[in-house]
N, CA, C and O of each residue as an XYZ file, in Angstrom:
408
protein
N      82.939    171.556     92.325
C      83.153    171.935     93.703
C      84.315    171.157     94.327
O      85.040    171.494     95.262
N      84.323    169.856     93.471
C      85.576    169.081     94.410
C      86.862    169.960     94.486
O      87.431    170.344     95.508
N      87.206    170.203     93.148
C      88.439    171.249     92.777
C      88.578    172.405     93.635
O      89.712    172.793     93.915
N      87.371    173.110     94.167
C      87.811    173.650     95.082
C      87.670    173.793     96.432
O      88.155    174.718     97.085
N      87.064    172.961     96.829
C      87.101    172.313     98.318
C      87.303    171.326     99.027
O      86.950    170.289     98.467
N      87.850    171.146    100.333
C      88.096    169.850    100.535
C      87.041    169.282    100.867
O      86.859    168.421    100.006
N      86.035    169.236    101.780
C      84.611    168.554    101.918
C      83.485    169.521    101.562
O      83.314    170.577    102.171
N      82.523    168.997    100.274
C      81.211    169.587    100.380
C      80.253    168.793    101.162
O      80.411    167.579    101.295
N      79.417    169.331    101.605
C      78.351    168.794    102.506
C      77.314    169.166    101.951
O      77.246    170.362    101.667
N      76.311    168.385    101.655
C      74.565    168.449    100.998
C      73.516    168.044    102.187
O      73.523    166.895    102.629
N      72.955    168.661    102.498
C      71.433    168.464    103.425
C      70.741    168.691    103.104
O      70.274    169.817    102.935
N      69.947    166.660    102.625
C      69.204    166.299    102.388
C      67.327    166.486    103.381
O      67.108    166.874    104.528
N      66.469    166.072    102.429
C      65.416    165.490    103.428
C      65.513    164.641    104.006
O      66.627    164.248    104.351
N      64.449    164.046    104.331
C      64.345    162.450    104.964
C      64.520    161.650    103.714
O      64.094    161.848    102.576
N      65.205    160.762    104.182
C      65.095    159.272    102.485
C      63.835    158.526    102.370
O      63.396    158.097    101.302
N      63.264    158.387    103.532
C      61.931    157.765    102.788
C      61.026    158.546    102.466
O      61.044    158.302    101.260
N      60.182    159.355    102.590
C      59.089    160.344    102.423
C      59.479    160.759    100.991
O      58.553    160.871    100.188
N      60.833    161.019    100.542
C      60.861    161.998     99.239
C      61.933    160.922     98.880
O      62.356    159.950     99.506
N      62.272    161.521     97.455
C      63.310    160.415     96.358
C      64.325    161.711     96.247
O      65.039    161.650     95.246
N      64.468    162.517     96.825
C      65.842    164.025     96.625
C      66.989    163.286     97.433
O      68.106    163.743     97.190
N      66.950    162.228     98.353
C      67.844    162.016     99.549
C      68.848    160.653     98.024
O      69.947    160.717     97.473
N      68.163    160.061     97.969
C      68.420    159.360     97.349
C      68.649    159.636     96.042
O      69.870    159.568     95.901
N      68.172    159.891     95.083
C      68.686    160.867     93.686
C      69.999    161.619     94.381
O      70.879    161.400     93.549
N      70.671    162.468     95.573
C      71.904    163.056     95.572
C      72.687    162.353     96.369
O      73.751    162.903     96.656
N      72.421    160.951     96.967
C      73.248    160.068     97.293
C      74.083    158.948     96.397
O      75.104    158.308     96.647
N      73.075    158.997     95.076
C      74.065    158.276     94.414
C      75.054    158.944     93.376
O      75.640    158.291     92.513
N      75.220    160.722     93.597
C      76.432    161.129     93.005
C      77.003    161.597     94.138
O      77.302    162.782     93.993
N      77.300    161.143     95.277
C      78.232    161.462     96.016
C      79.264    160.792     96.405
O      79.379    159.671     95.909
N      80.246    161.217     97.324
C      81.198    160.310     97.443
C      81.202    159.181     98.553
O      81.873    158.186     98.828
N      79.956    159.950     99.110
C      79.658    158.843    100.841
C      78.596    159.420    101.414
O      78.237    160.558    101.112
N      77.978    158.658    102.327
C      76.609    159.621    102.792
C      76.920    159.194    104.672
O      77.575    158.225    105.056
N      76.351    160.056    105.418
C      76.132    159.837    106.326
C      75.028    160.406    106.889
O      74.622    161.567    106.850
N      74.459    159.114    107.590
C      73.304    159.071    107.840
C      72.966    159.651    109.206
O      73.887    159.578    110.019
N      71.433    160.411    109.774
C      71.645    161.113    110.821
C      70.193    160.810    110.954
O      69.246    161.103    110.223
N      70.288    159.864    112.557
C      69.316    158.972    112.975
C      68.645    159.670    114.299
O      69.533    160.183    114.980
N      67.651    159.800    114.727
C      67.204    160.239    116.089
C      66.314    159.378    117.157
O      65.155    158.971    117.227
N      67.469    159.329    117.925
C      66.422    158.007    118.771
C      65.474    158.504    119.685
O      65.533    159.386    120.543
N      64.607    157.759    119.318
C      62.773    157.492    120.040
C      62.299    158.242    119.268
O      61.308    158.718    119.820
N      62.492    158.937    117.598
C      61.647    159.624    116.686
C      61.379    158.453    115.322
O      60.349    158.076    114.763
N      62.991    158.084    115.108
C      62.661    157.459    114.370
C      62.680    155.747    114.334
O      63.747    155.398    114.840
N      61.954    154.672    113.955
C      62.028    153.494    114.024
C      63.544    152.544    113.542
O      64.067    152.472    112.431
N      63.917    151.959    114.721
C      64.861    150.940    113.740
C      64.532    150.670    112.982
O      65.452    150.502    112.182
N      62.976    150.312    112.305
C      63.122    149.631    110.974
C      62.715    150.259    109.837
O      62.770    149.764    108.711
N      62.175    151.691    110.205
C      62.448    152.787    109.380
C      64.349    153.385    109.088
O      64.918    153.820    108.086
N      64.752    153.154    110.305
C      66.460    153.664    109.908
C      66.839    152.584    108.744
O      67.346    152.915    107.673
N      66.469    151.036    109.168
C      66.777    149.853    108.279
C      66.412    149.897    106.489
O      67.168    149.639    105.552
N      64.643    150.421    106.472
C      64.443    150.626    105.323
C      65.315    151.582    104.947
O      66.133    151.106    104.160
N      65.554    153.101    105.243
C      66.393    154.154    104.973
C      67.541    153.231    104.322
O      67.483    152.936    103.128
N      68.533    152.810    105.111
C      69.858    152.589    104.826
C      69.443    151.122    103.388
O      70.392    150.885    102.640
N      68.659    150.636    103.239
C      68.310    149.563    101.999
C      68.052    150.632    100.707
O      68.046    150.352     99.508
N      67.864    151.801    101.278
C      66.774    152.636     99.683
C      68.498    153.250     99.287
O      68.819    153.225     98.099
N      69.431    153.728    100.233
C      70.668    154.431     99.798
C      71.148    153.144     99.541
O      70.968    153.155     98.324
N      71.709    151.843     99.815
C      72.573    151.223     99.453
C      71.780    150.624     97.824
O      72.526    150.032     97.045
N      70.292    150.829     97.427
C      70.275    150.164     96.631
C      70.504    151.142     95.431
O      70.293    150.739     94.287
N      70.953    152.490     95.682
C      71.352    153.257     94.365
C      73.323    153.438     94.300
O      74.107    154.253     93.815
N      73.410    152.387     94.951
C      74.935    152.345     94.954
C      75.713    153.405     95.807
O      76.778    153.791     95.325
N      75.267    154.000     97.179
C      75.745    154.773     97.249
C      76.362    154.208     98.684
O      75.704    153.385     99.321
N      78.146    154.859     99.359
C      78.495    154.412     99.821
C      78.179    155.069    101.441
O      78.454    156.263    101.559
N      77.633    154.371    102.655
C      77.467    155.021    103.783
C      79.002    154.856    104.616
O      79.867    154.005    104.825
N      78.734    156.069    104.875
C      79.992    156.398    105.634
C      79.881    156.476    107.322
O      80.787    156.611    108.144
N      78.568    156.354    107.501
C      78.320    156.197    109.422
C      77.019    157.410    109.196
O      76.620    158.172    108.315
N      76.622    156.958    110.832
C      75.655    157.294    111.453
C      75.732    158.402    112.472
O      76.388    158.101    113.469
N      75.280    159.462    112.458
C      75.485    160.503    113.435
C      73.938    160.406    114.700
O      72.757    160.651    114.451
N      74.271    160.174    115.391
C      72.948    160.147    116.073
C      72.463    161.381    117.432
O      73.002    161.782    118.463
N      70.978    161.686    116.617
C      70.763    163.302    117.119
C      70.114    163.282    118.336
O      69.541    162.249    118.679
N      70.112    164.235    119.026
C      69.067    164.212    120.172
C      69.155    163.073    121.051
O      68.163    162.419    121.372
N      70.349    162.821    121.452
C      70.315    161.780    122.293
C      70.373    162.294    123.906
O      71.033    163.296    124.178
N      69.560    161.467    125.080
C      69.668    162.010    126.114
C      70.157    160.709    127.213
O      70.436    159.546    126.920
N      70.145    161.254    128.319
C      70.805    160.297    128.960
C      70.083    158.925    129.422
O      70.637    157.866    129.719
N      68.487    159.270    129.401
C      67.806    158.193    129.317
C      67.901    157.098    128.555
O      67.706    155.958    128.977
N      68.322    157.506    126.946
C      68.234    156.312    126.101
C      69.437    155.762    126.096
O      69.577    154.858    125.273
N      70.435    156.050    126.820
C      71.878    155.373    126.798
C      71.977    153.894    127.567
O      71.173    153.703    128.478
N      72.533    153.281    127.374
C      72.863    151.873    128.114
C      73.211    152.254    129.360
O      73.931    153.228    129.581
N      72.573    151.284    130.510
C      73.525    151.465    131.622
C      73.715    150.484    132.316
O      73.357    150.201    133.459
N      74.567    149.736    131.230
C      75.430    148.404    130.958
C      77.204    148.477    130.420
O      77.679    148.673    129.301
N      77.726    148.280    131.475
C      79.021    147.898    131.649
C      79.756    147.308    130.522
O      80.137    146.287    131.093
N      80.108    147.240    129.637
C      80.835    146.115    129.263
C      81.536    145.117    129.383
O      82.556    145.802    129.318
N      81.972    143.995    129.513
C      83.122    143.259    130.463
C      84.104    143.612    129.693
O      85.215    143.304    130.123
N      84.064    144.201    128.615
C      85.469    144.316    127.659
C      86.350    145.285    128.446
O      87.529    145.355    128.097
N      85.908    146.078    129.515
C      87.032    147.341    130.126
C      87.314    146.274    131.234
O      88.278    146.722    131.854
N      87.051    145.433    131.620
C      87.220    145.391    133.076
C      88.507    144.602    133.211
O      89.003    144.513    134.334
N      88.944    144.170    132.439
C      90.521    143.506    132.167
C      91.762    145.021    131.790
O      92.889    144.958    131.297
N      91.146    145.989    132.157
C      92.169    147.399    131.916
C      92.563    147.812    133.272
O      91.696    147.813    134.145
N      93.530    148.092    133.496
C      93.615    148.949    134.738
C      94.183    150.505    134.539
O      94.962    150.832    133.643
N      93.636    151.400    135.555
C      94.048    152.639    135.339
C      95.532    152.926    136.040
O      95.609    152.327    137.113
N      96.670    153.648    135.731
C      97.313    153.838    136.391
C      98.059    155.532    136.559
O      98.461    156.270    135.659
N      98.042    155.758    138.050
C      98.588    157.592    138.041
C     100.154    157.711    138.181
O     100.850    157.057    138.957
N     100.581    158.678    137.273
C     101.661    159.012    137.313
C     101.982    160.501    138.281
O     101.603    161.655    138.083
N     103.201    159.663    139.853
C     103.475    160.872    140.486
C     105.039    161.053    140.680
O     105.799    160.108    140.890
N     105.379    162.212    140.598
C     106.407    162.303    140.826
C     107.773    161.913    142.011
O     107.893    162.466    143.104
N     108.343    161.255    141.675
C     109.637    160.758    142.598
C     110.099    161.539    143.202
O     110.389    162.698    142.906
N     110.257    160.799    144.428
C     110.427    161.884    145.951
C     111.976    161.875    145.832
O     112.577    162.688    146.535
N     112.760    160.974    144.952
C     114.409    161.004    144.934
C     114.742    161.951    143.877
O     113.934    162.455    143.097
N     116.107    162.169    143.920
C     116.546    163.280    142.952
C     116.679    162.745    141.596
O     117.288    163.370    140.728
N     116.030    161.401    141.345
C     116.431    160.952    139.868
C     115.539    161.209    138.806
O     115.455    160.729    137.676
N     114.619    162.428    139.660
C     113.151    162.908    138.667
C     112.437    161.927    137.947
O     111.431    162.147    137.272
N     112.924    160.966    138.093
C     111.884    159.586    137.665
C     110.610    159.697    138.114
O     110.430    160.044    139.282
N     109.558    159.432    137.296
C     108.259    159.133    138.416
C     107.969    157.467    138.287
O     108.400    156.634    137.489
N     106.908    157.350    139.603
C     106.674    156.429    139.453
C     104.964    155.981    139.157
O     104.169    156.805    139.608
N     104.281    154.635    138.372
C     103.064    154.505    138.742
C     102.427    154.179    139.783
O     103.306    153.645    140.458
N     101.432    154.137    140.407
C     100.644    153.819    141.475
C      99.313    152.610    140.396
O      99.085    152.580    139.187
N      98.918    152.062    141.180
C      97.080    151.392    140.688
C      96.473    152.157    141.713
O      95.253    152.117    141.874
């Protein structure tokens, strides 16, 4: 299939309940994992990602399903707050320059 496509995609079961997730993760080229928060346990996602890394297989990220606005942070980072935004408007002179504003 590689030969003739650029990405195949396999959908699996769950990795812990059955051994199919894992038996076709370790002939692939990368797996990504697809987590659902408030269904499944961090330390069920944790076991998950120990049962694929221990058949050698490489994770490529986490897609995470069913997310709503409840379970999101609603925490700031301080890492933006050293950014400033700035608008670009057009120059009232004939040198079509614009200028920024904060």
């Amino acid at each position: 299939m590689k030969k003739r496509f650029d990405v195949v995609l396999f959908d699996s079961p769950p990795v812990l309940p059955v051994t199919d997730a894992s038996l076709i993760a370790s002939k692939v080229d990368a797996v990504i994992m697809v987590y659902e928060i408030g269904r499944t346990s961090r330390e069920a996602l944790l076991r998950a990602k120990n049962q694929i890394d221990s058949v050698g297989a490489t994770i490529q990220g986490i897609v995470l399903n069913q997310t709503r606005k409840e379970a999101e942070a609603d925490v700031i980072s301080p890492y933006y707050y050293k950014y400033r935004y700035y608008k670009a408007e057009a120059d009232s002179s004939h040198t079509g320059k614009k200028t920024a504003k904060v």
